[in-house]
N, C-alpha and C positions, 0 to 999 in steps of 0.2 A: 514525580515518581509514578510511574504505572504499574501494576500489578496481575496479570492475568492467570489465569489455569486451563488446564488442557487435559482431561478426562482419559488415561489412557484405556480404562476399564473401571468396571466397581469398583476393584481393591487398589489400583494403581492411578498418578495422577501428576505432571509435571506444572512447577508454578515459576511463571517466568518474572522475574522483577527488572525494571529499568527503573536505571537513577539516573537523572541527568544532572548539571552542571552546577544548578540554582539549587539542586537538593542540598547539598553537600559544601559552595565553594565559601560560604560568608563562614560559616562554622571552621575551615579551615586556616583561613586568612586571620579569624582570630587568634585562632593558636600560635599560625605562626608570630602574630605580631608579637602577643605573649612570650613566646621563645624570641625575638629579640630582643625586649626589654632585660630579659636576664641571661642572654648568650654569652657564653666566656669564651673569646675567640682570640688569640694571641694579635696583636697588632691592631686592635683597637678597643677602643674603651667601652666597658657595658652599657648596652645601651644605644649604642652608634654601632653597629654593625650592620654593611649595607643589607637590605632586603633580599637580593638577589641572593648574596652569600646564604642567609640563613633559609630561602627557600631550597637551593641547591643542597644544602646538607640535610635540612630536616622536611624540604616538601615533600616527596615520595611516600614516607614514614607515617607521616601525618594524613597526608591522603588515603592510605591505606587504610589506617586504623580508623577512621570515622567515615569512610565507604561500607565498611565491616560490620560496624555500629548500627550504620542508619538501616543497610541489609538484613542484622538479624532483626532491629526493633521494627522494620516493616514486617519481616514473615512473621514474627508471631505475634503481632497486632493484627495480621491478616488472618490467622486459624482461628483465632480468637473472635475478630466479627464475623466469618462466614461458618462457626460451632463447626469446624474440619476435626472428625475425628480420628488421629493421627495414631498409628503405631510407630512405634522408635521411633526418631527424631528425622528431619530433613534430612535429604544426603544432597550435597552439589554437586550438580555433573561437572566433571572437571576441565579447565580451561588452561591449554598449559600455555598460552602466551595473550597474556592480558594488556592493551597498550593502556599505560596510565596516562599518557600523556592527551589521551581523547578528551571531550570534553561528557560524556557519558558513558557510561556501564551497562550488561544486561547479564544477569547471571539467573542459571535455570538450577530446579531442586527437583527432583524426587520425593513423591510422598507414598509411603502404603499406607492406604485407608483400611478405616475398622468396617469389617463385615457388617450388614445388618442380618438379622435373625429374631426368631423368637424363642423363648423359653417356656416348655410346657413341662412341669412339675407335676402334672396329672399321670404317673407312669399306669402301662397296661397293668403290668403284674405290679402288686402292693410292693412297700419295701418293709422290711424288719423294722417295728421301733419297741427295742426291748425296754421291759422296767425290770430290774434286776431286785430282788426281795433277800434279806437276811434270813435263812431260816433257824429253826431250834438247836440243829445241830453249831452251827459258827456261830452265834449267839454263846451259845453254854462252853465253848473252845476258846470263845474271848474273855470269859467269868473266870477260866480256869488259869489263861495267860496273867490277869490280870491279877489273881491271887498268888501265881508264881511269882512273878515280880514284884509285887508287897508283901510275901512272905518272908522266912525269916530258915535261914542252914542250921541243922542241927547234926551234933555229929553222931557218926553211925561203926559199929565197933565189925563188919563188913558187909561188901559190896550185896546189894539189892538192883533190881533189874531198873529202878527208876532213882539212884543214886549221882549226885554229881561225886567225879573222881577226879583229885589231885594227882600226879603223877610226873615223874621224871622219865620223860622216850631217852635212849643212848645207842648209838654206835659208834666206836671208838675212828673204824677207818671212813666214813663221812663225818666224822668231829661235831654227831650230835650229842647234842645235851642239853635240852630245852625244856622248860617245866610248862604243862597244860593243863587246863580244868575241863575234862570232858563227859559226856554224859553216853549211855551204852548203845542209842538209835542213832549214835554218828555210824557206829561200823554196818558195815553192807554184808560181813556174813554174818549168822543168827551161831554158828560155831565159836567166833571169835569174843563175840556178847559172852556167849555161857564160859567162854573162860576169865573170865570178869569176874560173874559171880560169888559169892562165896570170898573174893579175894578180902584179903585184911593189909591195914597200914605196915608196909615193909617187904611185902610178894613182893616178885618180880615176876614180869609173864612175859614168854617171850613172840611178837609176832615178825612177819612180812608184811612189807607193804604193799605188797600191788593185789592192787581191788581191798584197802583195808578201810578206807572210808567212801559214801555212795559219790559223794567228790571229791574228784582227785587232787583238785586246786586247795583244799582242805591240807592237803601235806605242807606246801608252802609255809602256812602257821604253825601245824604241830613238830616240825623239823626246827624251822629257820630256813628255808632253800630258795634258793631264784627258780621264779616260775619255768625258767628253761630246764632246771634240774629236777623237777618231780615229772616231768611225764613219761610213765612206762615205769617209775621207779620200783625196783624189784629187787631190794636187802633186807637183810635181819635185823628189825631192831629189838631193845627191852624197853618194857615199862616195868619202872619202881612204885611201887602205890605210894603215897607221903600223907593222904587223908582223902577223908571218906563224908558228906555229908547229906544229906538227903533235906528238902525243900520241905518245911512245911507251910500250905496253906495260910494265908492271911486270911481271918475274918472278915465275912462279909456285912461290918457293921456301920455306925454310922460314922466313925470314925474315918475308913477306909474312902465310906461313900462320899466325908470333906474334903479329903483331901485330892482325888479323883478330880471332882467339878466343885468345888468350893460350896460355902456356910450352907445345908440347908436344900440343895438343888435336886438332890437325889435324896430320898429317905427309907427305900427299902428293895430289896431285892427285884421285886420287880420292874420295881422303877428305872433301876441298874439296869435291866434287861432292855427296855421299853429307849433307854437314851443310847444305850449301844448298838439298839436296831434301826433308829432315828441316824443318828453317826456314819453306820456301816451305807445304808440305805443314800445318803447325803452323797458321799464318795462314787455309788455305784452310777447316779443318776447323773455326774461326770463321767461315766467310762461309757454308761450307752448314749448319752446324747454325740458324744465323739466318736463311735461308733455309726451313730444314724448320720452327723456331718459328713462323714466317709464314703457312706454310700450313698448318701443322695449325690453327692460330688462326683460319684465313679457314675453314677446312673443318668447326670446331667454332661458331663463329658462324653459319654457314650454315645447319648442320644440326642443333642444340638448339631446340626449336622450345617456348616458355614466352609466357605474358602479362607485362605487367608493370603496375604500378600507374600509366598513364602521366597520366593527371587528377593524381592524389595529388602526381608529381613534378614537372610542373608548375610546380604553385600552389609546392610548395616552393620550386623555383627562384627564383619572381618575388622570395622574400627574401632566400635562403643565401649567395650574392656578395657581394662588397663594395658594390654597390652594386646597388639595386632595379630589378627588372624588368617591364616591363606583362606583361600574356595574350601575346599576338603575339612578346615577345620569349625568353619563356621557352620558347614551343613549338617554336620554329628554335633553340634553347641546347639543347632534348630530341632534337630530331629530329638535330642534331649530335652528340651523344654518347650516341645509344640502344645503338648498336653497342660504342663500348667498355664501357658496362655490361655491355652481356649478356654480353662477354667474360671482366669481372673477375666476372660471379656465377660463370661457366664454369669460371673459372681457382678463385676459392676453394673450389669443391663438387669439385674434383679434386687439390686442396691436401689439403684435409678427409680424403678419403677415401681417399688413397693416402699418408697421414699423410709428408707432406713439409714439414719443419723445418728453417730455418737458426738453426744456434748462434752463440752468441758465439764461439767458437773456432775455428767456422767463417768466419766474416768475419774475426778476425784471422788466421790460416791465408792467406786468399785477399790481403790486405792484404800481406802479407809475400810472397808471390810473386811479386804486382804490382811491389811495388818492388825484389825480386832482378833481377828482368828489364830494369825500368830502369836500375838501376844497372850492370846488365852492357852495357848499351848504353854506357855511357860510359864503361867499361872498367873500374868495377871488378865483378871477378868472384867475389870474396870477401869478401861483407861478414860480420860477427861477428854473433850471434843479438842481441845485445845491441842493436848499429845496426840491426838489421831492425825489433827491436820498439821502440825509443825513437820511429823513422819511422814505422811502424806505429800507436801511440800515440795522435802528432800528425797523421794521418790520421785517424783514425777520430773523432779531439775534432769532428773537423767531422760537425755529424749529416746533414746533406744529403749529405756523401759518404760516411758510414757506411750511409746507405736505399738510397743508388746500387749499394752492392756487394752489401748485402741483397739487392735486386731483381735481381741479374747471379747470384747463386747460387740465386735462388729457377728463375729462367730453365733453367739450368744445368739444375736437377734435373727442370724438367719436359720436358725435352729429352731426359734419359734417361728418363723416363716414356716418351715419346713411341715413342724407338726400341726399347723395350721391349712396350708393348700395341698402340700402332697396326699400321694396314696399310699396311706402308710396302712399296717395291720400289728398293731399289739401286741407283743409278746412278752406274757411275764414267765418270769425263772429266778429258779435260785443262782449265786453268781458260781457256784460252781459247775451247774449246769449250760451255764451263760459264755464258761471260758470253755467247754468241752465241745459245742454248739459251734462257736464264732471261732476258737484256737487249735480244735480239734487237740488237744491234751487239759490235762488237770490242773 
């Protein structure tokens, strides 16, 4: 077997293989002998069936398929010693009459090779790297949520502007009649509110509905409607009040503070304050490091400037799918996913070179935090190493969510790459200044 290449350019590259006779013929002559040992051929007995017959039916077949064999285990035995760094896979130029009956083969491949380049992470202009800070106001708006929800409904003899309201909506010709629990900063006009007020168990008030809550998708619930029937909705309905209660406040004692984060962990208001700015702070320092991955990625896309073999991946495309593509449809499949290539060459030539490895130990490690975390969400706060990793275990059997967390610590560490060599510049904000900055809304 000989093997050559023929450089058509950097990115381009034909690799010819010739197999001759002695590559392939003892490997064949086995098989067949094999297949006459257990031929079932009518007119003679297993076993005794002349050679010639079982060549004539099965040589062809058998030639073929370990021609095939010996072809791919040479090409990628051959990319493999000469380190060819390949995009998509081989294509064979095609031969449409192949004589099998020669005593050697030569079949040529198509290669697109990976560009070389460099990556400079040194940008001119710095990039954004936010630290997002909880301030006094969301801090004291998380004390106040959290007191509403460990509070406790008392009932109120009528409606106050900060009152939960029981209530029956009806219209007889849309066949509502649905009972809701609403509170007065649902409705979007401040006229519809005041007529609330004052109300007592047994009023009836009567509104319309269009523009009666700030969303519209909100009708859906307080009707019963198919999302297709509340948009534009514009009829009469009534509300029946049926009760009236208004929230009071939970204490913010030590009791509240057990039950929150268990025996002992929080002990006083401030403390309260100090783990919910810890908490908040935890969550944000997820939304700007993904944030900062985003654009170092758009700013390293932007500005890696490489060819690519885009003819070669093409033609590759029109077969590599599940299902075959013409010219026209492979070229809008390319021009679709040019960019995140050039990202993942980006991303592995800085993987490579800044030898960044996740372990096995590493993903269970990460796997076992995951689920401390859940589980202390649901209060428990002490699981045994044993339940972490049996949980752990049966996560990771699943291999699509063992790739998931692969890829969350591959992220991970090129994020500390990032805040490590880029040119980055600092920027602290409160997160709502953070989403007004980066979302342009509140």
């Amino acid at each position: 077997m000989n093997i050559t290449r023929e450089n058509v350019d950097a990115l381009n590259a034909v690799v010819k293989v010739d197999i001759a006779r002695e590559d392939y013929i003892t490997k064949v002559e086995k098989i067949l002998t094999d297949y006459r040992k257990t031929a079932n051929i009518p007119g003679f007995r297993k076993g005794h069936v002349p050679m010639g017959m079982v060549k004539k039916q099965y040589g062809k077949a058998v030639l073929v398929d370990e021609v095939n064999k010996l072809l791919q285990d040479a090409l990628n035995k051959y990319l493999t010693e000469e380190k060819l760094d390949v995009l998509g896979q081989p294509l064979p130029k095609p031969q449409d009459n192949i004589d099998w009956d020669s005593d050697g083969f030569s079949f040529e491949f198509e290669l697109g090779l990976a560009p070389e380049f460099e990556v400079d992470l040194n940008s001119k202009k710095p990039i954004d790297q936010y630290i997002i800070t909880a301030d006094d106001k969301m801090i004291d708006e998380q004390v106040e949520r959290i007191q509403k929800q460990y509070g406790k409904l008392v009932s109120q003899n009528e409606v106050e502007e900060d009152s939960n309201i029981t209530g029956v909506y009806k219209n007889e010709e849309r066949d509502i009649d649905n009972t809701v629990t609403l509170t007065l900063d649902k409705f979007k006009s401040k006229a519809t509110q005041k007529q609330f007020v004052g109300a007592k168990v047994g009023d009836v008030i009567a509104l319309n509905t269009k523009g009666l809550y700030y969303d519209e998708h909100e009708l859906m619930h307080a009707f019963k409607l198919e999302h297709d029937d509340i948009h534009g909705l514009d009829i009469d309905v009534t509300f029946t009040v049926t009760e009236i209660n208004k929230s009071e406040l939970a204490d913010l004692d030590q009791e509240l503070f057990d039950k929150l984060f268990g025996k002992g962990v929080v002990n006083s208001v401030t403390e309260l304050k100090e783990k919910i700015k810890e908490d908040a702070e935890k969550q944000f320092k997820q939304q700007a490091d993904q944030k900062l991955l985003n654009d170092v990625t758009e700013y390293l896309v932007d500005n890696t400037k490489f060819d690519l073999p885009a003819t070669f991946l093409q033609k590759w495309m029109q077969t590599a799918g599940e299902k075959p593509m013409d010219h026209d449809q492979a070229k809008e499949e390319y021009e679709k996913s040019e960019k995140s290539l050039r990202y993942q060459l980006i991303e592995g030539k800085l993987i490579t070179e800044n030898n960044i490895q996740v372990t096995l130990e590493d993903i269970k490690g990460h796997a076992r935090e995951m689920i401390r975390t859940q589980m202390a969400q649901f209060g428990q706060l002490n699981p045994t190493d044993k339940e972490l990793d049996d949980i752990a275990a049966r996560v990771l059997s699943n291999q699509d969510e063992a790739r998931r967390i692969s890829e969350q610590l591959i992220s991970q560490k090129l994020i500390a790459l990032y805040k490590e060599k880029a040119n980055l510049k600092v920027k602290e904000l409160t997160y709502e200044n953070f989403v007004k900055e980066v979302y342009g809304d509140k």
